[in-house]
C-alpha angles and dihedrals in degrees: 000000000000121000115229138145093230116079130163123179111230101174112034104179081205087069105029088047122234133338095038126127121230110243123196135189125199122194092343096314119107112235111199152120091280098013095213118153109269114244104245121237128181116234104214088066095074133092098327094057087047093055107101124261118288121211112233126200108225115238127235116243125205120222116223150145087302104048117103123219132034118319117253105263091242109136139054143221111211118181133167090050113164110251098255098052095113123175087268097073096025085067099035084054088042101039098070097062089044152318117303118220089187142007126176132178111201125225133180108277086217105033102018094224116157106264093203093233126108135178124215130187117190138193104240128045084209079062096049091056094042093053079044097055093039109037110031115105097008135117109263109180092340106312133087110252119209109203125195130182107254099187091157097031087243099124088050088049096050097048091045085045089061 
């Protein structure tokens, strides 16, 4: 037998059941009854690999000042809007194609005149470029609506800044 500090079990008969023999190796050399080299296996392949598939939601990740990379195009600008356009027909125009996270029609704080700009999150990137492709540029109740991605708001800042 060689004489070393470092010792792993490779072969512990508590874990494998009975009838096994206890294998050792020190410094890299088996020391056992046989002393062949043990077959190796990788652990992570037992009894957790073999459990059936579980279907994970996936979870929704925010974008923000620490996120890397360019923002999901999630989310419009829509200005030139006719006064009378309220939430209630901008979603009923937008909730057909998919599900909506948040809509806003802006008024005058003062005043509360319709400003004839809306914002409008979705759920979906793939939902943002449809509306895109189908509503920019177009007559909605009368007036030409202009539509721009807003994936950051700051579109919507800077014109509620003015």
């Amino acid at each position: 037998a060689v004489v070393s500090t470092q010792s792993t079990v490779m072969i512990d008969p508590v874990i494998k059941g009975k009838g096994v023999t206890k294998v050792i190796r020190y410094g890299g050399i088996l020391d056992g009854p046989d002393e062949k080299p043990a077959a190796i296996k990788d652990p992570r392949f037992g009894s957790i690999m073999r459990q059936k598939e579980v279907d994970l939601k996936m979870p929704k990740f925010k974008y923000d000042k620490w996120s890397v990379g360019s923002p999901p195009m999630k989310s419009i600008f829509i200005y030139g809007l006719n006064d009378n356009v309220n939430q209630e027909f901008l979603s009923g125009l937008f909730q057909p194609l998919g599900s909506i996270d948040q809509l806003k029609v802006y008024y005058h704080p003062k005043t509360n005149k319709h400003l004839g700009i809306a914002f409008v999150s979705f759920s979906k990137s793939s939902v943002t470029k449809e509306v895109l492709a189908k509503f920019h540029s177009t007559s909605i109740m009368g007036n030409i609506v202009n539509i721009k991605p807003d994936p950051l708001c700051q579109i919507t800042k800077k014109v509620l800044d003015k």
